[in-house]
N, C-alpha and C positions, 0 to 999 in steps of 0.2 A: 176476760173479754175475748180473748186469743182461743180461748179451751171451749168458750158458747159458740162463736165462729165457725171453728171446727167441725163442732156437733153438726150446728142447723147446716153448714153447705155441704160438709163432705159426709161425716161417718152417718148421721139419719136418711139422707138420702139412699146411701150403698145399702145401708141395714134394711130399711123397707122393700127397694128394690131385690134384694134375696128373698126376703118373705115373698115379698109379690108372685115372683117367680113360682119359688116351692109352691104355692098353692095353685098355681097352673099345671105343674109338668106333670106328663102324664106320671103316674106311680110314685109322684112323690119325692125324687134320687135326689138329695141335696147334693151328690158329688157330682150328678148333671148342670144343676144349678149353679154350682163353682164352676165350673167348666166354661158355661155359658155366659156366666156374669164375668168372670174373665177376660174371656174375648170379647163382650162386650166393651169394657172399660179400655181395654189393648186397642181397639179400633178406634176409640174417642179417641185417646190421647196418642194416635197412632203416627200423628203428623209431627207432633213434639218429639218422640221417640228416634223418628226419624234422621229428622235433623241432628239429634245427637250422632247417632249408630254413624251419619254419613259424616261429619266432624272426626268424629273417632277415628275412621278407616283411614280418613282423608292426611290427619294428623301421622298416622302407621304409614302413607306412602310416603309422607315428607321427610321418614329417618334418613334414610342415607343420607339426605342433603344437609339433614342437622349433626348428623354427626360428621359429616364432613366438615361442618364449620364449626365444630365441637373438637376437630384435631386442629384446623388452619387455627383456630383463636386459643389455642388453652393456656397458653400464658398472657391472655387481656379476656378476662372477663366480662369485661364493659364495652371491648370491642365485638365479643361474643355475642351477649345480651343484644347489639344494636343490629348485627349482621344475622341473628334470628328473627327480629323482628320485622326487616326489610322483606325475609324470606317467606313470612308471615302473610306480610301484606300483600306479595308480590302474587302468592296461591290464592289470597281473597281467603284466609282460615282466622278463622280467632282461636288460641288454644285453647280457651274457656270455654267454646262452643257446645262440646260434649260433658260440659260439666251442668250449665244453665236449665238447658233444659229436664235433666235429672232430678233436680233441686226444685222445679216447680211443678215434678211429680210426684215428689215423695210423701207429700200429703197424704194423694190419693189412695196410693201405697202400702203405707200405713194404717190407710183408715180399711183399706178391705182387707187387710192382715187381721185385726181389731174382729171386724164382722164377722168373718167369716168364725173366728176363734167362740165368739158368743157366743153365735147363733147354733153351734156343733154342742155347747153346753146349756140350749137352750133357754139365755139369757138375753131375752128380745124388748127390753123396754126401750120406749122410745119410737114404738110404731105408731104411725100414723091411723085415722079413726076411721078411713075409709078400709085402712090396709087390714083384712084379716088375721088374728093371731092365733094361729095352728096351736092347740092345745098340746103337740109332742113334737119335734120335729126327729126324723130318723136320721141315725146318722148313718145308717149302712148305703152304699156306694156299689152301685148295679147289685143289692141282695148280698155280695162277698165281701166288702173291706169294709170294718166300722172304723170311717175319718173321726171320731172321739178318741179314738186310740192310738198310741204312734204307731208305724208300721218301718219295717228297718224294708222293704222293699223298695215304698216311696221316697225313704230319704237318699238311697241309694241312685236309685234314677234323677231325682231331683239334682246329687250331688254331678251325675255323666252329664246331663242336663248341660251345668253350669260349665261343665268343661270344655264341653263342643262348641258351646257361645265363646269361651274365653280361644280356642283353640284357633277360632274362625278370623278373631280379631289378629292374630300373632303376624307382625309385622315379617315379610318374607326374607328380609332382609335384615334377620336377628341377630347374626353371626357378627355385623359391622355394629350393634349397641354399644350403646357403652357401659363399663358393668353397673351401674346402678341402676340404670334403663333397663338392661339386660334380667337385675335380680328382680327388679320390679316385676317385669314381665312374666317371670318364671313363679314369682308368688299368687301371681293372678290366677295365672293359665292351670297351677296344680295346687298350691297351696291352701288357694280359699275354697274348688271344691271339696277338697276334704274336710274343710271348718265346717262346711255347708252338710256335708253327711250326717257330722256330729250332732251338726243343731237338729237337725229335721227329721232324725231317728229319734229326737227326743220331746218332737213336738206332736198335739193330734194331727193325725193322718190328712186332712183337708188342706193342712197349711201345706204341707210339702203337694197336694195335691194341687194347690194354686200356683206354688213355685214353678213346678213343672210345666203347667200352660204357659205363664205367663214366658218363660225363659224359653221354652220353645217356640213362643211368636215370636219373640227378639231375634230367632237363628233364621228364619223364616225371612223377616226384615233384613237382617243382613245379609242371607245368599241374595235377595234381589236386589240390595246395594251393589254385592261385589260382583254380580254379576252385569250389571246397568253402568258400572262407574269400576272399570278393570282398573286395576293397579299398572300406571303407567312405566314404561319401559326407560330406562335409563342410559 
């Protein structure tokens, strides 16, 4: 039930909407197409995003004050607990905030990870009867990068990519974490993109090509967070 769901609202929608596409643009580039469909889908759910991205930040100005009451409480956990929660309410933050909205994009996510993956091994069932089905689709990308292939450049920038985004988030006031805060942060900010290199040097080229858009609208998003909502002074 869950798996037909899927299909008919999210992944056959994204999937014909590609096709659709590819049979407009000019010359064909289905890496124009990922590009496009992209930021297309980035701008729908742009306003979800957002509200994460500004939770996020919002949560990174409120360290010092948590970790100040992560020294005043550390021998009453429950006095901790309830003196965060005050601190919580008192900014108007839910610390879930940036997690929610995530989770009810991950669908979408998913499902154009999926398509995009097919449609580059031109595996299009599932189109729609008005939507034409391109007898080949190319995968070459402006004439130079075949996205059916992996390419260690893409995963490469995919992986700086992700670094700048994690790098942008880094609470300025990291030195006061506390170490598990602290290692958290340091796994984020270097650890995973280099997981991220790994995967994406070993995937077709399109998927790291999508990763790249998609994480540079996220940096995009957040310089006009941090720039709109400065990190206030202490």
């Amino acid at each position: 039930m869950l798996s037909t769901l899927y299909s008919d609202i999210i992944y056959r929608p994204l999937l014909n909407l590609l096709v659709f596409f590819y049979n407009i643009f000019p010359g064909h580039d289905i890496g124009l197409v990922i590009v496009f469909l992209t930021i297309l889908i980035r701008l729908i759910l742009a306003p979800s995003f957002h509200k994460s991205l500004k939770s996020q930040k919002a949560m990174n100005d409120l360290q010092p004050k948590l970790n100040d009451l992560r020294e005043k409480y550390k021998n009453d956990k429950e006095g901790q607990a309830k003196a965060m929660m005050d601190l919580y309410k008192e900014h108007k933050i839910n610390p879930l905030g940036s997690c929610l909205p995530l989770l009810l994009q991950l669908p979408v996510l998913i499902a154009l990870y999926q398509v995009f993956n097919k449609a580059l091994n031109n595996h299009l069932s599932g189109l729609y009867s008005f939507v034409h089905q391109p007898e080949f689709i190319n995968p070459k990308f402006l004439g130079l990068v075949d996205l059916s292939k992996p390419s260690l450049a893409f995963g490469i920038v995919a992986g700086l990519a992700q670094f700048w985004q994690s790098k942008m988030m880094m609470p300025n006031a990291s030195g006061q974490q506390d170490t598990t805060a602290k290692a958290m942060q340091l796994q984020t900010t270097y650890v995973l993109p280099v997981i991220s290199v790994i995967i994406a040097i070993k995937l077709p080229a399109g998927l790291p090509l999508y990763w790249i858009v998609t994480t540079l609208f996220a940096v995009a998003q957040q310089y006009y967070i941090i720039k709109k909502h400065p990190q206030p002074k202490n």
